[in-house]
C-alpha positions in Angstrom: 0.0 0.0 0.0 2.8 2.2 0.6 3.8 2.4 -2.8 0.0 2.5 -4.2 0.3 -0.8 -5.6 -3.0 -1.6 -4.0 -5.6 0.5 -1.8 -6.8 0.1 1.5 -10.0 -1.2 0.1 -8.9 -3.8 -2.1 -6.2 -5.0 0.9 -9.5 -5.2 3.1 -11.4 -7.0 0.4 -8.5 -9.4 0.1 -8.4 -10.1 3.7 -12.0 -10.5 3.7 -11.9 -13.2 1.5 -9.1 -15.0 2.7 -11.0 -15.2 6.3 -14.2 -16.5 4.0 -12.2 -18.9 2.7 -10.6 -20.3 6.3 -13.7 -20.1 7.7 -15.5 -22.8 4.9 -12.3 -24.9 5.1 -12.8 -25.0 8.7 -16.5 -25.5 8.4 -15.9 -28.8 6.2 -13.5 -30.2 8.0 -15.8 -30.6 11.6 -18.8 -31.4 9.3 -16.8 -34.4 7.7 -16.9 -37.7 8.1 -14.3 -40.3 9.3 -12.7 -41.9 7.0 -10.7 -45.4 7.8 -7.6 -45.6 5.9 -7.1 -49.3 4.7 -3.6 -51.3 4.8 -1.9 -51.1 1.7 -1.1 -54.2 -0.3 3.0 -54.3 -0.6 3.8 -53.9 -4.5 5.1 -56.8 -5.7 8.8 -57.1 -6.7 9.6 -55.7 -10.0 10.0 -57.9 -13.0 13.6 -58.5 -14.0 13.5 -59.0 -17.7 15.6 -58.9 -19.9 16.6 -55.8 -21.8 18.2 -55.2 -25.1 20.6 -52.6 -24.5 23.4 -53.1 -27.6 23.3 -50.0 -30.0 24.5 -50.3 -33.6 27.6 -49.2 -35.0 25.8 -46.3 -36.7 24.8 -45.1 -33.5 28.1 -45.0 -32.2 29.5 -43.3 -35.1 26.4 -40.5 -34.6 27.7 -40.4 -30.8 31.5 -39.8 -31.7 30.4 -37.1 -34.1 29.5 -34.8 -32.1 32.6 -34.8 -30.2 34.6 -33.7 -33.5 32.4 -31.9 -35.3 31.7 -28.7 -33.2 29.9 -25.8 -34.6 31.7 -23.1 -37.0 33.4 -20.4 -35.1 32.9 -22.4 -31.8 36.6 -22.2 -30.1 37.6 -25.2 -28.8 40.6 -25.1 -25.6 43.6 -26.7 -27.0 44.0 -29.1 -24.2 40.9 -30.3 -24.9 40.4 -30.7 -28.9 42.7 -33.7 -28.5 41.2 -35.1 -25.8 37.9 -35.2 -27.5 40.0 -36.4 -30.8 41.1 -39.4 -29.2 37.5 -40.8 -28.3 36.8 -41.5 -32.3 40.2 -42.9 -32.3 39.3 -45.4 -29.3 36.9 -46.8 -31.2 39.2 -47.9 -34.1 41.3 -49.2 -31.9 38.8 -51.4 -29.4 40.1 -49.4 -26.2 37.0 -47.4 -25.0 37.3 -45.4 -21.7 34.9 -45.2 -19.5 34.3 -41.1 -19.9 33.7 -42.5 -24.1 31.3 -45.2 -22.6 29.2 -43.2 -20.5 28.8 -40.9 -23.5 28.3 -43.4 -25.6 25.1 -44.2 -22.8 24.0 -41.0 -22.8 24.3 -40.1 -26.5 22.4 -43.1 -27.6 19.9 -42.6 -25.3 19.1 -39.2 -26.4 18.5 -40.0 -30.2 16.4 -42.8 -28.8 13.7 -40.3 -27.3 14.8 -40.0 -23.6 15.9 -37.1 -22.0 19.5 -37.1 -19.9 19.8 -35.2 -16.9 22.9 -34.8 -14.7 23.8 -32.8 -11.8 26.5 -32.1 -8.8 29.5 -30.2 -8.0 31.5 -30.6 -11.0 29.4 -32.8 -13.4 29.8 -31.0 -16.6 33.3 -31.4 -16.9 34.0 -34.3 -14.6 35.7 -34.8 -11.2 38.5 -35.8 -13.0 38.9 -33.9 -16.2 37.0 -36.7 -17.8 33.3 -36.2 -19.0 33.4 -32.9 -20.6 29.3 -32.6 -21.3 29.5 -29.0 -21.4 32.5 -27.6 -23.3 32.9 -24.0 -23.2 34.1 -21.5 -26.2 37.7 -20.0 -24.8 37.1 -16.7 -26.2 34.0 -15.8 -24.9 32.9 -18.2 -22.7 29.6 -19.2 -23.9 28.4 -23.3 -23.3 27.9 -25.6 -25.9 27.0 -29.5 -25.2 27.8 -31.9 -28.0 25.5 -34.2 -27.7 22.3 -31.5 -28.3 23.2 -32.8 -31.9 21.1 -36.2 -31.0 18.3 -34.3 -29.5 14.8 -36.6 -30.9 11.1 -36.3 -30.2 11.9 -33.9 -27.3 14.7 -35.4 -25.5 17.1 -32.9 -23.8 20.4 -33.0 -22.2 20.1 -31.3 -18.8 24.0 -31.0 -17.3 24.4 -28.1 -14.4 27.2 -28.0 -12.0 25.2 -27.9 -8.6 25.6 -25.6 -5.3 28.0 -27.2 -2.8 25.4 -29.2 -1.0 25.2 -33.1 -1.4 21.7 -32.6 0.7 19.6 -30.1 -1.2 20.8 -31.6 -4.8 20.1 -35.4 -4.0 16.7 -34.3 -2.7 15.7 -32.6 -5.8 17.0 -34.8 -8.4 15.4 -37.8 -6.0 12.0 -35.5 -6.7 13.1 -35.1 -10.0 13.0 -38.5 -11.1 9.7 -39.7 -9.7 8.0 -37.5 -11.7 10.1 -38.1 -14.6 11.1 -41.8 -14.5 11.5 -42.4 -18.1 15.0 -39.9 -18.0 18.2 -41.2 -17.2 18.1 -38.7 -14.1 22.1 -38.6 -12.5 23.3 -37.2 -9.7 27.1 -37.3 -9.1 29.4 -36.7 -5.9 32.6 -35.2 -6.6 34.2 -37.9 -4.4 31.7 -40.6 -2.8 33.0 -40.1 0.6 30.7 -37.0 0.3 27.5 -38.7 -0.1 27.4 -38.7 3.2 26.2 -34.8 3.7 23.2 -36.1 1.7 22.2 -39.3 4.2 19.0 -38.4 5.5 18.1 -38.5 1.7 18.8 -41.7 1.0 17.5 -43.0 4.8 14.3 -41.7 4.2 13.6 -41.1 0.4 15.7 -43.8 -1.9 16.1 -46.4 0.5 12.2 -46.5 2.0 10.5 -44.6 -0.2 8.5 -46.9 -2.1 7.9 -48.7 1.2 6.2 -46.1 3.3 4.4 -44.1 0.1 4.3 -46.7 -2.5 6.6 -43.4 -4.3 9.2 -45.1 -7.2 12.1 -42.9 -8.5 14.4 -43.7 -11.1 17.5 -41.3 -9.9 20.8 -42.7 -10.4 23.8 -41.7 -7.8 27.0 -41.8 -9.3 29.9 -42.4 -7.0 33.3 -42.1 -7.5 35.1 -45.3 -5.5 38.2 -46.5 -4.5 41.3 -46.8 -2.4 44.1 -45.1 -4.3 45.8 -43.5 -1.7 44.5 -40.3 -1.6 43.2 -40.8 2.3 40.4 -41.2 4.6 38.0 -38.3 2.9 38.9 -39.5 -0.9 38.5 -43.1 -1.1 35.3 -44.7 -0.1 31.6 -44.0 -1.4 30.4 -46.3 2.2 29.0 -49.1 -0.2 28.7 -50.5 3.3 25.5 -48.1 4.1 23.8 -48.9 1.1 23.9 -52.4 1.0 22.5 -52.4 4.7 19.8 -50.6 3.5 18.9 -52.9 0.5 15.9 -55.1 1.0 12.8 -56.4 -0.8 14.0 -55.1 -4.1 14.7 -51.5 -3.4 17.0 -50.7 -5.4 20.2 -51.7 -7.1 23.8 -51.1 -6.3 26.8 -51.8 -9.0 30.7 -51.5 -9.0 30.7 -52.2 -12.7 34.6 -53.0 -13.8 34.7 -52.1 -17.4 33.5 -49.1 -19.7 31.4 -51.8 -21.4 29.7 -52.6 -18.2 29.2 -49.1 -16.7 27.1 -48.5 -20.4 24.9 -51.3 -20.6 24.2 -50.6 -16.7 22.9 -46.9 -17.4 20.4 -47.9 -20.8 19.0 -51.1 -18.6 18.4 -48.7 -16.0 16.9 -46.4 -18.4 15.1 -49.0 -20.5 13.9 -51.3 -18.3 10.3 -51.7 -16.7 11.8 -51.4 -13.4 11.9 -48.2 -11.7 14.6 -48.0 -8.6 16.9 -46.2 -7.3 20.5 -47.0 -8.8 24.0 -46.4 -7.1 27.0 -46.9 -9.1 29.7 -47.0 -7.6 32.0 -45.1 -10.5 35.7 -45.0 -11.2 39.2 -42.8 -10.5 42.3 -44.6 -11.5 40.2 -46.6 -13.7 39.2 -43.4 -15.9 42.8 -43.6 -17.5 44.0 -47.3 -16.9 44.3 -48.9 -19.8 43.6 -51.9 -18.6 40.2 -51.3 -18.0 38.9 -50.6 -21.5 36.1 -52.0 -24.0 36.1 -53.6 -27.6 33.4 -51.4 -29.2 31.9 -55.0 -29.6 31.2 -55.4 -26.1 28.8 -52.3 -27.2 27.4 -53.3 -30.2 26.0 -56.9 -28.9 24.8 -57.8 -25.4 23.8 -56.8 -22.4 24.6 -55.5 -18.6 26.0 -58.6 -16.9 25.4 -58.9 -13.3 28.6 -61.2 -13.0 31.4 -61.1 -15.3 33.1 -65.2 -15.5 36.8 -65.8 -16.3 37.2 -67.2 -19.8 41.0 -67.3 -19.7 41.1 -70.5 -17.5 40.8 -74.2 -17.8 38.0 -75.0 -15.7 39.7 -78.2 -14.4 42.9 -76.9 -13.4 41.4 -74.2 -11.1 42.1 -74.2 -7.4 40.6 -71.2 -6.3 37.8 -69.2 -7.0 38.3 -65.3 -6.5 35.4 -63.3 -6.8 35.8 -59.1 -6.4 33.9 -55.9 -7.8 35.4 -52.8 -8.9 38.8 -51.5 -9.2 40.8 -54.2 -7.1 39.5 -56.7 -9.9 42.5 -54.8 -12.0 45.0 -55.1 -8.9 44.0 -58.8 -9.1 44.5 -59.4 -13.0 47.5 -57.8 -13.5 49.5 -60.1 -10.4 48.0 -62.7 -11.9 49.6 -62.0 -15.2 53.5 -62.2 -13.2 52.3 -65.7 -11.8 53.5 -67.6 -15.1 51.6 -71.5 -15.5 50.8 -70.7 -11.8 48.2 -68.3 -12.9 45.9 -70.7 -14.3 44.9 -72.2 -11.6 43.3 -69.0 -10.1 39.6 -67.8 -11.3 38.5 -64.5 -11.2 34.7 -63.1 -11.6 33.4 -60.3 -11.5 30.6 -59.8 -9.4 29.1 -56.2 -11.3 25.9 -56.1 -9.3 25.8 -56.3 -5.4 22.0 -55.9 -5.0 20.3 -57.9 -5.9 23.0 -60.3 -5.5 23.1 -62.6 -8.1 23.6 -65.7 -6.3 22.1 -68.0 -9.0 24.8 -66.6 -11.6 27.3 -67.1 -9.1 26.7 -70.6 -8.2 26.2 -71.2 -11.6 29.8 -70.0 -12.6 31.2 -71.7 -9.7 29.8 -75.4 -10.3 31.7 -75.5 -13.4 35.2 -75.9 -11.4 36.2 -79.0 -9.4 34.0 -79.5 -6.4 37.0 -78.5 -4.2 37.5 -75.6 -4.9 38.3 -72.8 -2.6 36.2 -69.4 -2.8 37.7 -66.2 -2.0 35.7 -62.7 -1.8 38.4 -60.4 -2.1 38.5 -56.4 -1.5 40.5 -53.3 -1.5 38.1 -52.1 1.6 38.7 -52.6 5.6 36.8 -55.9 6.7 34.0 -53.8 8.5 33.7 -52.1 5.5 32.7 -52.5 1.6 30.5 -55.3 0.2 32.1 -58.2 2.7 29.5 -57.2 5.3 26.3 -57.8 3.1 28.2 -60.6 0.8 29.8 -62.6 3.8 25.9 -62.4 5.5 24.1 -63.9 2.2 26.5 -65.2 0.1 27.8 -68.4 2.0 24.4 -69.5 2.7 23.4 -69.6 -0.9 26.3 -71.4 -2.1 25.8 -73.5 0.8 29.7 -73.2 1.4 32.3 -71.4 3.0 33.7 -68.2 1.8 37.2 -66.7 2.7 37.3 -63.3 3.0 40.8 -61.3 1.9 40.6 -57.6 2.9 42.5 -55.1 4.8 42.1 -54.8 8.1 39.0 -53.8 10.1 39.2 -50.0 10.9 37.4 -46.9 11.7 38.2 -44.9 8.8 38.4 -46.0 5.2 41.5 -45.4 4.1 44.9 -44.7 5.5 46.6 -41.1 5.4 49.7 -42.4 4.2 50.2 -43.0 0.5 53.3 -45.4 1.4 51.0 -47.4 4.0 48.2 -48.0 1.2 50.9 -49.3 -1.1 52.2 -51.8 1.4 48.7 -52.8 2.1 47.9 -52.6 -0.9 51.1 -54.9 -2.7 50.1 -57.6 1.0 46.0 -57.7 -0.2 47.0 -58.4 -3.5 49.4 -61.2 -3.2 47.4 -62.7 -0.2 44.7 -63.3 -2.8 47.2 -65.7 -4.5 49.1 -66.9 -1.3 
C-alpha cells in the first residue's frame, strides 16, 4: 500500500476473502466424516526382464560425431580438442574409456527419445577432467553441449554443475525423477565419501521410499570409489551403508569393472520396466587405466551382466575361485599376469551387481570348477567395510559353502593417510589373494 500498488479497500477486500475462505475450510473439516484408511497391499517385486541394451555401429559413429564436429566459429581449448579427438580414435582401436562409454550411454539414449539429466558439483566437466558434457568457447565463454546434436522427439540433455550441497541436490534430483522416470536422471558426488552430507536422503527417500508411500524414483547416484591412496575423505563411497539398507528389491547397487559394463548398466536402467533407485559406484584410476577398456563390440551386442566369469582359465585346473567388484579386480588381474603357469589355476569373476545379488549366476559360474575348490571374496576395503559385510551375510548361505574373505584390516576410517601405507597394504592384499 505504501507504494500505491494496492488501496486500502482492495487490501481489506482481500483479507476479507481470505478469512471467508478459512472459515469454509474449517466448516468442512468438523462437518466431515471419518474416513478409515485401509492397509496397503506391498507392491510386488519388479520384474527382472531382460533388456536389449546393444546399439548399432551407426549409433556409435552419430555419438563420436558430435565430439569432432563442433559448430563453426565455436573455439575449442587446445588441451581439450585432443582429448575429444582421441575418443573416435578409441573406437578404431577397441580401447573405450569409461568417460567414451558413458557418452556413448548418454548419446544413444538421447537419439532414442529419452531425456538425460545430470547434476553435482562438477558434473559437466567431470571430477576428474574426464566427462566434458558442457564444453565452453575459450574466447567468450559461452556453453555448448555436444551431444544436443542427437536431440529426438523432445529429449534434452540437462547438465548443471550444482551448489555445494550433497543434501539439497540429492533431494531434488530424487523429486526429479519420480516425476520423470522415463529420463536417465544422475546425480554425481565429486568424491563418494561425500554422499554422506546427503544421508538423510537416501535413509528416508531412496532407501524407503517406495515402502512407506508406495513413491518409485528412477534417480541414479553416481559415485566415485576406490582406495588409491588419496586418504580417509577421498577413497570410499560407504557401499557398506547402502547395502544395509537394500531389502525387498529397493533398489540396485553396482561396481561395474569395465566401460562396457558401466554403459549397458545406465540404458537397462533407463530402458527397463523397473523403476529403482541406482547407485554406481564409479571409477578414479580406472578413468585412465588402460587396462580397464572395451572392444566397441562389447557395445554393439549384449547386455549388462550382473557377473562377469573368467574365460581365460581351464575349468579343471582351477584351485581357487576369486570373486571381487570394482577396481581391485585390476589389482588382481595384473599379479595374476606375473604368476606364469601358476596363474591358471586361479579364477576371477566379477561380481558387477551387489543388489540384488546374483547368487544363481554365481553358483552357476562356480559349479563348473572342481567340487574342491576354494572361494575367495576379495576387497580393497577394511573388513568392517565395503560389500564383505552384506556378501559374507548372504553369500555363503546360498552357495551352501564357506567363503574366505581377503581384505584389509578392520578400521574406523576408510582409508589410510599415508600414501606409502596403502601401497604396502595394498602390494600384502593383493598377493594374499594368490598366497
Amino acid at each position: 500500500m505504501g507504494r500505491g500498488d494496492i488501496t486500502v479497500e482492495e487490501a481489506e477486500q482481500a483479507l476479507k476473502e481470505f478469512q471467508t475462505l478459512l472459515e469454509s475450510a474449517h466448516t468442512e473439516v468438523q462437518e466431515a466424516k471419518a474416513q478409515p484408511i485401509e492397509a496397503a497391499t506391498p507392491a510386488p517385486v519388479q520384474s527382472s526382464e531382460i533388456v536389449d541394451t546393444a546399439i548399432s555401429t551407426d549409433q556409435i559413429d552419430a555419438v563420436i560425431n558430435t565430439q569432432i564436429n563442433l559448430p563453426d566459429g565455436f573455439h575449442v581449448h587446445p588441451r581439450l580438442a585432443p582429448q575429444l579427438q582421441r575418443r573416435a580414435q578409441m573406437v578404431q582401436d577397441d580401447t573405450i574409456d569409461w568417460a567414451t562409454a558413458e557418452m556413448l550411454a548418454m548419446g544413444s539414449l538421447l537419439a532414442e527419445g529419452r531425456s538425460v539429466r545430470l547434476a553435482g558439483q562438477d558434473s559437466r566437466r567431470g571430477t576428474f577432467g574426464q566427462r566434458h558434457a558442457v564444453i565452453m568457447d575459450k574466447l567468450d565463454g559461452h556453453a555448448y553441449k555436444p551431444l544436443k546434436q542427437l536431440y529426438s522427439n523432445g529429449s534434452r540433455l540437462y547438465a548443471y554443475d550444482s551448489l555445494l550441497s550433497e543434501y539439497a541436490a540429492l533431494g531434488f534430483e530424487y523429486g526429479y525423477a519420480v516425476a520423470r522416470p522415463e529420463a536417465l536422471v544422475m546425480w554425481e558426488a565429486q568424491f563418494g565419501d561425500f554422499v554422506n552430507g546427503a544421508q538423510t536422503i537416501i535413509d528416508e527417500f531412496i532407501a524407503s521410499g517406495e515402502q512407506k508411500w508406495g513413491q518409485r524414483s528412477s534417480v541414479a547416484l553416481l559415485l566415485p570409489h576406490g582406495l588409491e591412496g588419496q586418504g580417509p575423505d577421498h577413497s570410499s563411497a560407504r557401499i557398506e551403508r547402502f547395502l544395509q539398507l537394500c531389502a525387498q528389491d529397493n533398489m540396485t547397487v553396482a561396481m561395474p569393472s569395465t566401460p562396457a559394463s558401466y554403459f549397458h548398466l545406465l540404458r537397462d536402467h533407463v530402458l527397463s520396466e523397473r523403476v529403482r533407485p541406482l547407485i554406481v559406484a564409479t571409477p578414479k584410476s580406472m578413468l585412465r587405466n588402460k587396462a580397464a577398456t572395451s572392444a566397441t563390440s562389447d557395445f554393439t551386442d549384449g547386455r549388462f551382466q550382473p557377473i562377469i566369469e573368467d574365460s581365460t582359465v581351464d575349468t579343471q585346473r582351477v584351485r581357487k575361485v576369486i570373486l571381487c567388484s570394482g577396481k581391485v579386480t585390476h589389482d588382481l588381474l595384473a599379479h595374476r599376469a606375473t604368476l606364469g603357469d601358476d596363474a591358471k589355476t586361479t579364477a576371477i569373476i566379477r561380481v558387477e551387481q551387489l543388489y540384488p545379488l546374483p547368487v544363481v549366476d554365481i553358483a552357476r559360474a562356480i559349479s563348473q570348477f572342481p567340487r574342491d575348490v576354494e572361494v575367495l571374496w576379495v576387497q580393497e576395503e577394511p573388513a568392517n567395510q565395503g560389500a564383505w559385510p552384506f556378501v559374507g551375510l548372504n553369500l555363503g548361505p546360498a552357495l551352501a559353502r564357506s567363503v574366505r574373505l581377503v581384505s584389509r584390516d578392520a578400521a574406523s576410517a576408510p582409508a589410510s593417510g599415508s600414501h606409502s601405507v596403502h601401497d604396502g597394504e595394498q602390494k600384502e592384499l593383493v598377493a594374499q589373494a594368490f598366497s
